[in-house]
C-alpha positions in Angstrom: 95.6 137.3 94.8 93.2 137.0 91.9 94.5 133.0 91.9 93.3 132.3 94.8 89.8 133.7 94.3 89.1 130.4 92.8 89.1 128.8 96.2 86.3 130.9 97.7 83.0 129.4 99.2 79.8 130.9 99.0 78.2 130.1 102.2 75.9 132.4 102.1 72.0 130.6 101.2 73.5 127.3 101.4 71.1 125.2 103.2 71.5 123.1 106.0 73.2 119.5 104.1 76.1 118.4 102.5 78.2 120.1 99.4 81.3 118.7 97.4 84.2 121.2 96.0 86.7 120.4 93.9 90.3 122.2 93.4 93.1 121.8 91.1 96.2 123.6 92.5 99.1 124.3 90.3 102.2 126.5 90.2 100.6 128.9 91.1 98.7 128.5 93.6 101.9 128.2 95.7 103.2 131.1 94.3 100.2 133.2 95.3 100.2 131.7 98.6 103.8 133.9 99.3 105.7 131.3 101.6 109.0 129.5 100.4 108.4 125.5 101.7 106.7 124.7 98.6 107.3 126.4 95.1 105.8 123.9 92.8 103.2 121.0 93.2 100.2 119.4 91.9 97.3 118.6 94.0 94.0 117.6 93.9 91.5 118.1 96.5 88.3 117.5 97.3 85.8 119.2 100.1 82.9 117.8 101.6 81.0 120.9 103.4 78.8 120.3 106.0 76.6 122.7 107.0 74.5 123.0 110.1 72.8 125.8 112.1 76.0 126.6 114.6 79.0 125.5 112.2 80.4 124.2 109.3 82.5 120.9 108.8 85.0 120.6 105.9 86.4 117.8 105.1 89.5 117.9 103.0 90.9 114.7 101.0 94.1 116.1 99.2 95.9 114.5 96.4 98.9 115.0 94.6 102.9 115.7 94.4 104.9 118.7 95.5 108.4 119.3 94.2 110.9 119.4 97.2 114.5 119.9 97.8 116.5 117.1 99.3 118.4 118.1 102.5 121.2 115.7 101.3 122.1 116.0 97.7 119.8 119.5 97.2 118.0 117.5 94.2 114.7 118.2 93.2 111.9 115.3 93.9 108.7 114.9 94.0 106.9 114.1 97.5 103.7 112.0 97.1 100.9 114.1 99.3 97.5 112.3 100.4 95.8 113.6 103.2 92.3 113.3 105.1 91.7 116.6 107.4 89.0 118.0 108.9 88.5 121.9 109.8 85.4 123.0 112.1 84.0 126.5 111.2 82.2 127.4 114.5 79.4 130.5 114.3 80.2 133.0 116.3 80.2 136.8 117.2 83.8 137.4 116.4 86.8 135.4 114.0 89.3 133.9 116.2 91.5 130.5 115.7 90.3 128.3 118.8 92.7 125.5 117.9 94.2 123.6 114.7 90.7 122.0 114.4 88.6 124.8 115.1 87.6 128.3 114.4 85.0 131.0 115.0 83.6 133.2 112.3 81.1 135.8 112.4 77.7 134.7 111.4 77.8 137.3 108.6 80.4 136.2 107.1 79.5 135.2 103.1 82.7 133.2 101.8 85.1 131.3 103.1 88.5 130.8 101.1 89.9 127.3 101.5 93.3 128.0 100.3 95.4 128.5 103.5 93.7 124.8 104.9 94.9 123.6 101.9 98.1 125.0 101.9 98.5 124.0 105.9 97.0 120.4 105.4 99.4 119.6 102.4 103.0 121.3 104.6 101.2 119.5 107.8 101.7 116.1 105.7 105.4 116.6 104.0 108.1 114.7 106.1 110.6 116.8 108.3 113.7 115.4 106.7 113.5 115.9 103.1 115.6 112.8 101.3 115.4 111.8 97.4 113.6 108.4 97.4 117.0 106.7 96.1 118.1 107.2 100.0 115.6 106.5 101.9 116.2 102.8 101.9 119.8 103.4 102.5 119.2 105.7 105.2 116.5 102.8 107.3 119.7 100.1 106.8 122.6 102.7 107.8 120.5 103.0 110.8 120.3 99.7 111.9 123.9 98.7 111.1 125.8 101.9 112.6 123.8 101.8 115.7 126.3 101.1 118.9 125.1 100.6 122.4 126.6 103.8 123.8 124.7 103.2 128.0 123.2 100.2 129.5 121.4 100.0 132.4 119.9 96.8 133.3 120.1 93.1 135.0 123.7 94.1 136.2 122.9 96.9 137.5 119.9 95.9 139.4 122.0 93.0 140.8 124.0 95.1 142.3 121.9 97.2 144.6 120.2 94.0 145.3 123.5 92.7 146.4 123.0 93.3 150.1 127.3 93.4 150.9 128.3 95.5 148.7 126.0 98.1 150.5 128.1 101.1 152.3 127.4 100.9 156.0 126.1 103.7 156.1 123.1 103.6 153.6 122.4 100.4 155.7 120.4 102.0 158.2 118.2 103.9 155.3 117.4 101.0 153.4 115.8 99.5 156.8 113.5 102.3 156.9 112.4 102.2 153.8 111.8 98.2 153.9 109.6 98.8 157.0 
C-alpha cells in the first residue's frame, strides 16, 4: 500500500482556491490497486483541486495506455486512455458515496487519496469489447455486410389494417367506436 501513498492529498490548511497535482502511474500502481481488469499501463494525470468552504471539486484529465487482452485472439495491446472527470467531495458529518459524482466526507478529514478515482475514471473509459486495433476495422465492415433484415414492419403492414375489407366482421363494430 506504501505505492499508493504517493497519491495522497493534504487538504488540511489548504485555502479556499485552486491547486494542480500531478501523477505518474506505472506497473504498479495497478498492482497495488489488487483488481485484475488492468495489470499494466501508463498514465498520466493531472488534478485541478478546488476548494471551497462546503466541498471540494477535482477535476481529473488522464492520459496514457493500458495493456489489455483481446477478447478475440487473447493478444496483448495497448488501449489509448484520455479522460476528463470530475468528482465532488461534499463536507459533511459522516463519509458516504451519494452518487458516481458525489461524496460526503467528514470535515476532519486531513487527506484524501486519489488513487481509486483514478483507477475508476481510467476502467470507466476502456471499451466493453476488448479487440486488437488490426480488427476493429474489420469488425465495423463485417457489420455492415452480414447484416440481414430478419422482421419488417412497415408500409405493408399499415396498408393492411387500413384496408377496410379485409377487416373480420366482427372487429367492425370496435373500430366504429373507436373512430367516434
Amino acid at each position: 500500500m506504501n505505492v499508493l501513498r504517493a497519491y495522497d492529498i493534504n487538504i488540511v490548511g489548504l485555502e479556499k482556491k485552486r491547486y494542480e497535482y500531478d501523477f505518474t502511474s506505472d506497473d504498479s500502481f495497478f498492482a497495488a490497486m489488487e483488481q485484475e481488469l488492468i495489470k499494466k499501463g501508463n498514465i498520466q494525470t493531472h488534478v485541478l483541486l478546488d476548494k471551497s468552504e462546503t466541498m471540494i471539486r477535482l477535476d481529473f484529465h488522464i492520459v496514457g495506455t493500458v495493456e489489455q487482452v483481446c477478447d478475440r485472439s487473447l493478444d496483448e495491446y495497448d488501449e489509448p486512455v484520455d479522460t476528463q472527470q470530475t468528482m465532488l467531495l461534499k463536507f459533511g458529518d459522516h463519509n458516504e458515496e451519494l452518487s458516481d459524482e458525489i461524496e460526503l466526507i467528514e470535515r476532519n478529514t486531513s487527506t484524501i487519496n486519489v488513487a481509486r478515482y483514478i483507477f475508476e475514471f481510467v476502467s470507466l473509459s476502456l471499451p466493453m469489447k476488448r479487440l486488437h486495433p488490426r480488427f476493429r476495422d474489420e469488425e465495423d465492415v463485417d457489420d455492415e455486410q452480414d447484416s440481414k433484415l430478419i422482421y419488417q414492419s412497415g408500409s405493408e403492414a399499415a396498408n393492411d389494417s387500413d384496408d377496410q375489407s379485409d377487416i373480420d366482421p366482427r372487429w367492425a363494430a370496435l373500430r366504429k367506436l373507436s373512430d367516434n
